[in-house]
DRENTI-168025 format. One record per atom (N, C-alpha, C): x, y, z. Coordinates in steps of 0.1 Angstrom, whole numbers, plus 2048, in hexadecimal, padded with zeros to 3 digits. Example, Ala and Ser with C-alpha at 12.3 -4.5 7.8 and 13.67 -1.06 7.14 Angstrom:
2
8847C784E;87B7D384E;8847DF84E;8807EA847;8897F5847;88180084F;
# end
This chain:
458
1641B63C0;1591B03C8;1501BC3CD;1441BB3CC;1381C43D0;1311C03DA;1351CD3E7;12F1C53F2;11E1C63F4;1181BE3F8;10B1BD3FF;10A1CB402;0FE1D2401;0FA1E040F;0F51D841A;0F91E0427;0F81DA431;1001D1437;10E1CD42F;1141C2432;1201C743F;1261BF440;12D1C344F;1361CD44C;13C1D043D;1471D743A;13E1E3434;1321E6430;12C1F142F;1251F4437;11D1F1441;1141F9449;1171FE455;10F208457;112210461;11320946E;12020D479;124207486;11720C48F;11620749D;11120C4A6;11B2054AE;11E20F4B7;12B2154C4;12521E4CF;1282174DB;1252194EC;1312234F0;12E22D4F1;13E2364F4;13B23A504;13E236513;13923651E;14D23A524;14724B525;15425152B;15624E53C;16024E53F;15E258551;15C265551;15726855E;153271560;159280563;15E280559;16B28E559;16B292551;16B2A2549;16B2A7540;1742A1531;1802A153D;18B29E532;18B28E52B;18228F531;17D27D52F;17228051E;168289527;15C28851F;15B290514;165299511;1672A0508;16B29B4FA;1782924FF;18028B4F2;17827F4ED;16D2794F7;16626F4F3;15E2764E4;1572834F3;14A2854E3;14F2884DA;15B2904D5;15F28F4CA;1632874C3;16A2794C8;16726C4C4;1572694BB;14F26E4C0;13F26B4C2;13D26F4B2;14227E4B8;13D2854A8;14628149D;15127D49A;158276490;15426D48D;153261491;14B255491;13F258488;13726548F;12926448A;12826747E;13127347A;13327B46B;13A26F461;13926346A;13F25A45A;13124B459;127253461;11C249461;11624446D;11C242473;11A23947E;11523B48A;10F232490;106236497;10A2354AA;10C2404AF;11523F4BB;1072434CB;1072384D2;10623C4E1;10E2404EC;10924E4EF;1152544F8;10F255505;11524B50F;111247519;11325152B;11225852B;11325F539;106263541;10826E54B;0FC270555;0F528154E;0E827C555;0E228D551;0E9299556;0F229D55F;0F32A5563;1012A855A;10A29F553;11029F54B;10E2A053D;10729A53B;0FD29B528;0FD2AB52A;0F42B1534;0EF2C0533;0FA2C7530;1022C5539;10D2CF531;11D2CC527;1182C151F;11F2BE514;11C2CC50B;1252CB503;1272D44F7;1182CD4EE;1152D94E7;1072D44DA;1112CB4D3;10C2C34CE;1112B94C5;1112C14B7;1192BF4AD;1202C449F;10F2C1497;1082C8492;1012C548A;0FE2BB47E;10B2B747A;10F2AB470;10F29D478;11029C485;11029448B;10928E494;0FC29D49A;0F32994A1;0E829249F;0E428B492;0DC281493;0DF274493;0EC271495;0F1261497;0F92624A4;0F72694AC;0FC26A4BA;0EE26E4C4;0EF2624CB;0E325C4D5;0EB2614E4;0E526B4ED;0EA26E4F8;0E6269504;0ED25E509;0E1254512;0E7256524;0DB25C528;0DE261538;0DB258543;0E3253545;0DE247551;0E425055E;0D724B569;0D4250576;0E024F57B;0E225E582;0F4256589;0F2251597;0F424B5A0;0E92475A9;0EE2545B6;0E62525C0;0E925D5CD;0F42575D7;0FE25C5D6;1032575E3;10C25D5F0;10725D5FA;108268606;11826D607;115279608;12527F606;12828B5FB;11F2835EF;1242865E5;1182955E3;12129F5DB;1172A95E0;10B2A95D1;1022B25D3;0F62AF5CE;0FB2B45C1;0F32AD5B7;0F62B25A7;1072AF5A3;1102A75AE;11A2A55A7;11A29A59F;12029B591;121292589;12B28D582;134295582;14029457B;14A29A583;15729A581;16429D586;1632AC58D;1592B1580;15B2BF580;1572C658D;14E2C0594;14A2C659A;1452C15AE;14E2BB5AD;1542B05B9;15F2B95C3;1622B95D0;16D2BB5D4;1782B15D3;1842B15CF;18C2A55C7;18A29E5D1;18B29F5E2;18B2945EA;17E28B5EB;17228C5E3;1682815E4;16B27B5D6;17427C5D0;1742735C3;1732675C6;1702605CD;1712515D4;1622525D1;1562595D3;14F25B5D6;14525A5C8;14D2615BE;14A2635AE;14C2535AC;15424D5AF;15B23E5A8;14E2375B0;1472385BB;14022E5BF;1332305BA;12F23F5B5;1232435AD;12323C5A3;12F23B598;13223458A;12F22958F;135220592;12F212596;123210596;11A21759F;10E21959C;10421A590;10821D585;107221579;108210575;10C20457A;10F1FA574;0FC1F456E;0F81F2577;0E51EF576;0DF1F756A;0E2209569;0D820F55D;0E0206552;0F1205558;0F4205548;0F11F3543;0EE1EE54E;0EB1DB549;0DF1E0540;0DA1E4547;0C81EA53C;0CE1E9532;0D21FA532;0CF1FF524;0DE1F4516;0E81EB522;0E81E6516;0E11DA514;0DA1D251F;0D21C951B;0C21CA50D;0C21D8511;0B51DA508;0BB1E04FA;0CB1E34F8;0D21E64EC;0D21D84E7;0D91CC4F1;0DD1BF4E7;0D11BB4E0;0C71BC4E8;0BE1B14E5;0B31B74D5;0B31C54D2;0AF1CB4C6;0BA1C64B9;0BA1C14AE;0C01C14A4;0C81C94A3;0BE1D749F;0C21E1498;0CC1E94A1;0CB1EA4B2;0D61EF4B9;0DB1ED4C0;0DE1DD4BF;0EB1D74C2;0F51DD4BD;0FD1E04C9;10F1E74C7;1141DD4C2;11E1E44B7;12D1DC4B1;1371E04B8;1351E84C3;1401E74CC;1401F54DD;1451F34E4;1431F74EB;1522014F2;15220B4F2;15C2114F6;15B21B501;16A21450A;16221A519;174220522;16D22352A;17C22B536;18421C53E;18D21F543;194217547;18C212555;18521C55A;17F21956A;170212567;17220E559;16220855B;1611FD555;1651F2565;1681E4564;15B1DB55F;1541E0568;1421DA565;1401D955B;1421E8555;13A1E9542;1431DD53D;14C1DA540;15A1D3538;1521C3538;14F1C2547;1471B6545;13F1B053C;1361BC53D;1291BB537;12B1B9528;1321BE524;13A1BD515;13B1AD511;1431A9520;14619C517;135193518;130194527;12718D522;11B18D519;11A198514;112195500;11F1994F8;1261964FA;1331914ED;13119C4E8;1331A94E4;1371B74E3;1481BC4E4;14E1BB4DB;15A1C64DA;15A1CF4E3;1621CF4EE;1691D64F6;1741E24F4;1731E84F1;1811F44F0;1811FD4F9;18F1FC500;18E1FD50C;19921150A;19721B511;19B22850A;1AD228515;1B022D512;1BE22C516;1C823A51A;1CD23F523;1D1248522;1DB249517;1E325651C;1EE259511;1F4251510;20124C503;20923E504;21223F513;21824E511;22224F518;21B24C52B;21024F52C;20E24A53A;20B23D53D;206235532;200223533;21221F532;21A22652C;22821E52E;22B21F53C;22C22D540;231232552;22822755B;21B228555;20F21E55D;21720F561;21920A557;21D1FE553;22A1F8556;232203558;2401FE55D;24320256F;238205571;23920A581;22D20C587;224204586;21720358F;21520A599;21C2025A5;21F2075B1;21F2125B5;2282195AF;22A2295B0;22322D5B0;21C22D5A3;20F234597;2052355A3;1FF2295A5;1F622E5AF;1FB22D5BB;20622A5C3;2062385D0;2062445CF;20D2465C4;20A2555C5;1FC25A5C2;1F42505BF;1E62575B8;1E02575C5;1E024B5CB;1DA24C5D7;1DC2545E1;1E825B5E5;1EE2685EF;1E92725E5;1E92725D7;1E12825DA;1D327D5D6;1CE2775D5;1BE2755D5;1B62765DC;1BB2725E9;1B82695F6;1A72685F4;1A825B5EC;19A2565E9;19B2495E7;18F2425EB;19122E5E8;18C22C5DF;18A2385D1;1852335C4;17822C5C4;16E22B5CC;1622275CC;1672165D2;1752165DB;1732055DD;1801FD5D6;17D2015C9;1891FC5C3;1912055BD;1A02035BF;1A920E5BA;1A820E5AD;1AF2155A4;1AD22159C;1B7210590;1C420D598;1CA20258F;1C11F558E;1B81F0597;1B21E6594;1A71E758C;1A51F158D;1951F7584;19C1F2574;1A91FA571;1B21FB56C;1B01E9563;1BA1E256C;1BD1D556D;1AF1CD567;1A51CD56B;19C1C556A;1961CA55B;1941D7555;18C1DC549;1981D453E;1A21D7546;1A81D5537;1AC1C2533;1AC1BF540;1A91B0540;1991A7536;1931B5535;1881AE52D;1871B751D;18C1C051C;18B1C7514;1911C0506;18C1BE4F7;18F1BF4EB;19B1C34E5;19C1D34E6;1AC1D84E2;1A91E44E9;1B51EA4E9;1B41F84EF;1B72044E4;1B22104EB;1B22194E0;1B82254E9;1C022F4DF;1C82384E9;1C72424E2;1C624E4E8;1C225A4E2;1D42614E3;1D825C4D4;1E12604D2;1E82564C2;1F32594C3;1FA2524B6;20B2544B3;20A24F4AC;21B2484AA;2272574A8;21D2614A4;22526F49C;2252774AB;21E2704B3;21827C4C0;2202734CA;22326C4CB;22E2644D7;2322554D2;23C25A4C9;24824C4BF;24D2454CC;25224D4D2;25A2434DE;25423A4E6;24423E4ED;23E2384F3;23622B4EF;22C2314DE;2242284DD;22221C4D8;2312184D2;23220D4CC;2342024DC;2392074E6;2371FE4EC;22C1FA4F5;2212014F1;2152004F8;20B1F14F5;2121ED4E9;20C1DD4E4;2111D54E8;21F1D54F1;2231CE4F5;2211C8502;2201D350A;2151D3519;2061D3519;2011D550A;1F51D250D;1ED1C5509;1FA1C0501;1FA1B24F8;1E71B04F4;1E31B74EA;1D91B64E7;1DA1C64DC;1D21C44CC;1D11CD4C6;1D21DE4CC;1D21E54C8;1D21F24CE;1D01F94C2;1C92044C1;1C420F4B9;1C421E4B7;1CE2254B6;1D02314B9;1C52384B1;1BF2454B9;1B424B4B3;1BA2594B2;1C725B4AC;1C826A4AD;1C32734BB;1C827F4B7;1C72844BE;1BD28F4C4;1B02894BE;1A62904BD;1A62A04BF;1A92A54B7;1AD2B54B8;19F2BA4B9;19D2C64BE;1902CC4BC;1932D64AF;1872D64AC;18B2E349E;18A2F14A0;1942F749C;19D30249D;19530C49A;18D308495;17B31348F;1753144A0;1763084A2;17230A4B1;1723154B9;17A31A4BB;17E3284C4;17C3344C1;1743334BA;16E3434AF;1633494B1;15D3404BB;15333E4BC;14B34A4CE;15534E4D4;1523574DF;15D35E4E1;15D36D4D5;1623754D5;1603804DB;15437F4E2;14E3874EE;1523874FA;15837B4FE;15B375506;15F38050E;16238351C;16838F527;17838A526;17A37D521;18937A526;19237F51A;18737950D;18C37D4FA;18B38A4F9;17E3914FD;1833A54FC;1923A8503;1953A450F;1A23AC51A;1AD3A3511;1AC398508;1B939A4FF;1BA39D4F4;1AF3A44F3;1B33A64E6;1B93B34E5;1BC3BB4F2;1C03C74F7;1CE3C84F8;1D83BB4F7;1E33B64FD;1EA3B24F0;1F43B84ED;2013B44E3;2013A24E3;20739F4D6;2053964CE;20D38E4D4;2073834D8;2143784DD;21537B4ED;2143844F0;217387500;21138150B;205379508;1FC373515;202369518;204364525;202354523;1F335152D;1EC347528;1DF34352C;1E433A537;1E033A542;1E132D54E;1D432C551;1D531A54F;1C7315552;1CD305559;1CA302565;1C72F3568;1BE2EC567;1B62EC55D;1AC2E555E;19F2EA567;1942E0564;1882E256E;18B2D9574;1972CC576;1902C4583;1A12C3588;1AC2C9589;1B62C758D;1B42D359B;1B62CB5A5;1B62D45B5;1C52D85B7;1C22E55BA;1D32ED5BF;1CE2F55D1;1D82F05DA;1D12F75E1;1D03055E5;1CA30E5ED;1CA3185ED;1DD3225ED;1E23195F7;1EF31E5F4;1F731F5E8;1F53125E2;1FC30D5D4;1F53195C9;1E631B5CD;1E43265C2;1E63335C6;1ED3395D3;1EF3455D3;2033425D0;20733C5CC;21633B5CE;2143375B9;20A3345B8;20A3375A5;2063405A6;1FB34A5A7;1FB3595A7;20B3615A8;2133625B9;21D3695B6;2263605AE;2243565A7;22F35759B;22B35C58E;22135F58E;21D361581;220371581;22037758C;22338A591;22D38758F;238380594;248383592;24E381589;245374582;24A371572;24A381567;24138856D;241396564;237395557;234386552;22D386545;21D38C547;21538E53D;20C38F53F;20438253D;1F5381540;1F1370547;1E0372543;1DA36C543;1CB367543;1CE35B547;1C535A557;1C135355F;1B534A55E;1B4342559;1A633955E;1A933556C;1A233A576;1A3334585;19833058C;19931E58E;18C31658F;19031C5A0;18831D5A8;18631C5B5;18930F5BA;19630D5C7;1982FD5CA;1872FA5D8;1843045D4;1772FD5E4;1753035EB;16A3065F2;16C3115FF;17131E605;1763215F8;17B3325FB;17433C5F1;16F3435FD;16D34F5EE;1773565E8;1743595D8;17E35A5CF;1823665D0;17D3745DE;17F37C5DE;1913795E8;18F36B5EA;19E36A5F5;1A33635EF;1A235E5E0;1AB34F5DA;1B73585D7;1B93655D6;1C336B5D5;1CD3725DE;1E03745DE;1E537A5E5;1DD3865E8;1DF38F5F3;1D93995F5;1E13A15ED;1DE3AB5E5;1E13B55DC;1E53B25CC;1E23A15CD;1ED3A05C0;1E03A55B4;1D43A75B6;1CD3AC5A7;1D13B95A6;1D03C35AE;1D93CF5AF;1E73CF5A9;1EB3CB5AC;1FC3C95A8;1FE3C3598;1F43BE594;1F43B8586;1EC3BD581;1E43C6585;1D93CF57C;1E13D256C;1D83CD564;1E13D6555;1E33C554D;1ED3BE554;1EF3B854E;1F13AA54E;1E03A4557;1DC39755A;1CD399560;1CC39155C;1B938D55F;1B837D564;1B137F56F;1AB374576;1A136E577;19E36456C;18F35D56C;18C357575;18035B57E;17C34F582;16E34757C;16B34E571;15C34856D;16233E560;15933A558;15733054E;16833A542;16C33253D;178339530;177332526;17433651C;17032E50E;18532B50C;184322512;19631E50F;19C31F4FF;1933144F9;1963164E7;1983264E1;18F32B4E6;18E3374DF;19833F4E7;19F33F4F1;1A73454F7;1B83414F2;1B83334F4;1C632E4EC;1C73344DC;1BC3324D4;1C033B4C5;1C23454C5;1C03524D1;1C035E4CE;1CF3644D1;1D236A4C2;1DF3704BF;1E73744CC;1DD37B4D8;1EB37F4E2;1ED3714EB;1EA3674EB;1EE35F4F4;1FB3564EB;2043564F8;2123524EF;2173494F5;211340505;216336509;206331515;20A325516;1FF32051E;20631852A;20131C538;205313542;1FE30C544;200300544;1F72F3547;1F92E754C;1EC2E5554;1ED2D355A;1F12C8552;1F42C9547;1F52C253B;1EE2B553A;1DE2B853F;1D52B153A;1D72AC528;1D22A1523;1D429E516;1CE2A550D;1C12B1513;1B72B750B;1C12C5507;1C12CB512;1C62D6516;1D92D250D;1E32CD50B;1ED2CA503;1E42CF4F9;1DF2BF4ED;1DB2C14E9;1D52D24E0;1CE2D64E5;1C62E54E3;1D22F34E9;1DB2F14EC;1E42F84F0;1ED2F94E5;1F22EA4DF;1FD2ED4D3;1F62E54C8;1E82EA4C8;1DD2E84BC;1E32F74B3;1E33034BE;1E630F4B8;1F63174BA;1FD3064BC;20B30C4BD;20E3124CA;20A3114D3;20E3184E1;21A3134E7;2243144EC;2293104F5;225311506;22B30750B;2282FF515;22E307526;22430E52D;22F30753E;2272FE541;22B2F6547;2252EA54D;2232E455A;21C2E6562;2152E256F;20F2D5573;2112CA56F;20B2C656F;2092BF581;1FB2B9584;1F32B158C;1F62A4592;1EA29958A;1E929158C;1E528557E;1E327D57F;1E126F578;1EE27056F;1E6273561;1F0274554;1F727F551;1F6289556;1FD295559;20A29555B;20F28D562;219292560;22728A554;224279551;228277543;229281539;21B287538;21829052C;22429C52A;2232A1539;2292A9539;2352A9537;23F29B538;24C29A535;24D292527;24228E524;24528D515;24329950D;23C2A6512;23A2B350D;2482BB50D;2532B7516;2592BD51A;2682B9515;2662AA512;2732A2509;26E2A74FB;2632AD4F5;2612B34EA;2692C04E3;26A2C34F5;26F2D44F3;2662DD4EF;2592DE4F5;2502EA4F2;24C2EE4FB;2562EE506;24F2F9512;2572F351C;2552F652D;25C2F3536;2522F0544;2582E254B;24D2E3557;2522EE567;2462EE56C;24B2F8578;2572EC57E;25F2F6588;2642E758F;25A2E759D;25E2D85A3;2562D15AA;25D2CE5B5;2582CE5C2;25E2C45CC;25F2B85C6;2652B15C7;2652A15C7;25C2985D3;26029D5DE;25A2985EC;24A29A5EA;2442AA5E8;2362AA5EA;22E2B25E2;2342B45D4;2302B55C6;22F2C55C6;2302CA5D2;2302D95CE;2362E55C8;2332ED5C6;23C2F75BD;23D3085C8;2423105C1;24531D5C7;2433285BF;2423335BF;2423405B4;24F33F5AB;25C33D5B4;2673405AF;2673335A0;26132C5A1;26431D597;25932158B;24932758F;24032E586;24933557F;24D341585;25334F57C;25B34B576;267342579;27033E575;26D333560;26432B566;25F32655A;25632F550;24E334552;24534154D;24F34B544;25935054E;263358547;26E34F538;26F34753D;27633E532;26D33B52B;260339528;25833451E;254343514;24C34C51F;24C35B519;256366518;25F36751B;26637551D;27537351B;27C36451C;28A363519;289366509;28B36C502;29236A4EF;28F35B4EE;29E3584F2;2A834E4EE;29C33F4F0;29933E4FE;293336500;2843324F7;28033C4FB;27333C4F6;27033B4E8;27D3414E0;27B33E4D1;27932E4CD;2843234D4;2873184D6;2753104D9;2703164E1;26630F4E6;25830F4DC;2593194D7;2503204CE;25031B4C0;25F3144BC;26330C4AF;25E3004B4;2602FC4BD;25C2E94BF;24D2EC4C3;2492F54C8;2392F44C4;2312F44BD;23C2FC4B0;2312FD4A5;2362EE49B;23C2E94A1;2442DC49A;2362D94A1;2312D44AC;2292CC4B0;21A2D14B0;2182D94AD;20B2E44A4;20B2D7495;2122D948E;2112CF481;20C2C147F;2102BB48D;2082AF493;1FB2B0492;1FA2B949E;1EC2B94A7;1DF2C049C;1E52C7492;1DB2D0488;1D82C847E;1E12BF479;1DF2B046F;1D32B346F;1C92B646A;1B92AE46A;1BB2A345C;1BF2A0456;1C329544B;1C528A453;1D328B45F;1D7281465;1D027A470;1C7283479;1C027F481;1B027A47B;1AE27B471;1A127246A;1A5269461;1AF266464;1B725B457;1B7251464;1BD254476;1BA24B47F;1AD246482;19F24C484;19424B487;19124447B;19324346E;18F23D466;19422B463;1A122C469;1A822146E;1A321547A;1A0223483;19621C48C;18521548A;18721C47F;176214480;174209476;18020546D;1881F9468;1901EF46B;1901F247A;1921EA483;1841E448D;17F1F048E;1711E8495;16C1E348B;1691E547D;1611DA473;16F1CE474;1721CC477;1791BE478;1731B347D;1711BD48D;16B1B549B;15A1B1493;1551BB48B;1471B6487;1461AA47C;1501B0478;1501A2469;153194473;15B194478;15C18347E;15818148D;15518D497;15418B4A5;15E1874AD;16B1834A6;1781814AE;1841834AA;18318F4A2;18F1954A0;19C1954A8;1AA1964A5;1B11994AE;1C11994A8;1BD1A1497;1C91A3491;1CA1B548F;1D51B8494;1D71C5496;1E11C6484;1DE1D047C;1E11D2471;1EB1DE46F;1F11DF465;1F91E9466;1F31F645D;1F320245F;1ED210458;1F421144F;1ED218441;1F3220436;1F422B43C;200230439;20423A43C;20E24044E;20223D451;204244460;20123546C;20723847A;20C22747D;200229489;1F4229485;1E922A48B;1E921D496;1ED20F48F;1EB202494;1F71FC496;1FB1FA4A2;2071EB4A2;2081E44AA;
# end
């Protein structure tokens, strides 16, 4: 049979990709953006100007079917001026970000009311964050496919089997009213309207968790891989002040610590990771975001740059991360175990300490750690804090035990083979977008199919 051009099974999609407003959010989308686009298709990526500006340039193969659409983020008192995203908030007005987004509901009735009503760019589907109940709405009322983005398996399971918890604890360390509505109802209501769900991850990357994620979510689900960034990536700022000082440093010896740009430690918590990272004895490249209000000439113990001269460096400016994880002397990564940061950490085989925060952090990080490629600091239980002695202690066993560290460094590069798949991870995306031609061929799809090869769908 010879299809029609133009017909629902050959022509090119148009797709609404509308992140939250957080890096770790907006990153894995656009690259979503540019896969999608490199196989045709025509994608709107929905955020604010102050966020558009500092996205990454879009891939040249992909930048002319990727539409960057900046709706007004509105003003709202409190919130400090030019903030737009996570990044750049004190964590305690996040309440403040959630009631901004809301806000965003009006440009975005516009701009999709003036998308439905054109032929040519009317969306075949709409793909959005869990906190954006409105857009969810608006979905259903011009009948638009909903796909709703989903954390890691292993946290929508934890999510799922213990509510309660989940968000008191989010709420004691947030202390924010999420713009009004909490963080689980936001939750509750998107996915109450949503199509299927889609989870940035897959069956090879968490067996244990994801098969039961169809079952709590009783509705199709779509694993998108693990959107790796490409490894070419990091080659790219060899100039860098952080990539010159390692490349000065024996092979394997670094380990890079980074929490993220929007995970808050406070001033104590980050001088008690400093002296662990002195007593651990390894040598370190620091990315160190500032928590707020102190100058960075006091974010540190008194003498500890002295005392580590030689063999650690403390960022506090911008760190091309990518390009820092591939380079030869870094030999472990301590981290919040954001999904991006994993990800791009044992993209190049790194093993793991692990620190993690808040939301999905810390799942990740015990599914990172039932892996066997690395170890978390220990924690109070009572008020999530840590000490020097629990840094050094994990730092030393990841870099400097033999015994240990060989162990950690095998299951990493076990999980490097995953994450570097580029075969496997565009065999998912390609899965995905034969699933959304489903929803176009009939408008009421709602048979989840089984993948050749790899268990993208169940």
């Amino acid at each position: 049979m010879v299809m029609e051009a133009g017909s629902p099974c050959t022509r090119p999609l148009r797709i609404v990709i509308f992140p939250w407003l957080a890096f770790g959010h907006l990153l894995p989308c656009l690259e979503l953006a540019e896969r999608l686009a490199s196989r045709g298709h025509r994608v709107s990526f929905i955020s604010t100007p102050g966020t558009v500006a500092r996205l990454p340039p879009l891939r040249p193969a992909a930048a002319p079917r990727v539409e960057l659409v900046a709706l007004p983020l509105p003003r709202i008192e409190g919130l400090p001026d030019g903030a737009e995203s996570t990044n750049n908030i004190p964590h305690d007005k996040l309440g403040l970000l959630f009631e901004a987004l809301d806000g965003l509901a009006t440009p975005f009735a516009e701009f999709r009311a003036a998308a439905c009503a054109d032929g040519d760019r009317r969306p075949d589907c709409l793909i959005i964050d869990c906190y954006h109940h409105w857009a969810a709405a608006a979905a259903q009322e011009h009948k638009v496919p909903l796909a709703m983005i989903l954390p890691a398996a292993a946290y929508f399971v934890s999510f799922a089997r213990n509510p309660p918890a989940v968000e008191s604890e989010r709420n004691n360390r947030e202390r924010s009213d999420h713009g009004g509505t909490s963080i689980m109802h936001r939750f509750v209501l998107t996915l109450e309207r949503c199509t299927l769900g889609v989870i940035r991850s897959c069956v090879e990357w968490e067996p244990d968790f994801f098969p039961e994620v169809v079952s709590l979510l009783r509705k199709p689900v779509v694993a998108l891989g693990l959107l790796p960034p490409s490894p070419d990536g990091g080659r790219a700022n060899d100039e860098h002040a952080a990539v010159r000082w390692l490349d000065a440093q024996p092979q394997g010896s670094v380990v890079y610590v980074a929490l993220g740009s929007e995970v808050p430690l406070s001033l104590e918590l980050v001088r008690e990771l400093a002296l662990g990272l002195e007593l651990a004895g390894a040598r370190f490249l620091w990315a160190l975001r500032n928590p707020g209000g102190v100058p960075d000439a006091d974010l540190l113990p008194p003498g500890f740059q002295e005392r580590t001269h030689g063999r650690g460096l403390v960022a506090t400016w911008w760190v091309p991360q990518l390009s820092v994880l591939a380079h030869g002397a870094v030999g472990g990564f301590l981290t919040h175990c954001g999904t991006s940061s994993v990800v791009e950490g044992l993209l190049f085989g790194r093993p793991l300490i692990m620190l993690p925060i808040l939301w999905d952090q810390g799942p990740i990080a015990s599914l990172m750690e039932g892996k066997n490629v690395g170890l978390q600091v220990p924690r109070d239980e009572n008020n999530g804090s840590f000490d020097r002695h629990g840094v050094a202690s994990a730092v030393r066993a990841v870099m400097l035990e033999e015994e240990t560290r060989g162990i950690f460094v095998a299951n990493a590069l076990k999980q490097q083979a995953i994450v570097a798949d580029k075969e496997l991870h565009e065999r998912y995306i390609d899965q995905f977008v034969e699933q959304l031609r489903s929803y176009t061929a009939d408008g009421n799809s709602s048979t989840a199919f089984s993948p050749p090869e790899a268990g993208a769908l169940v």
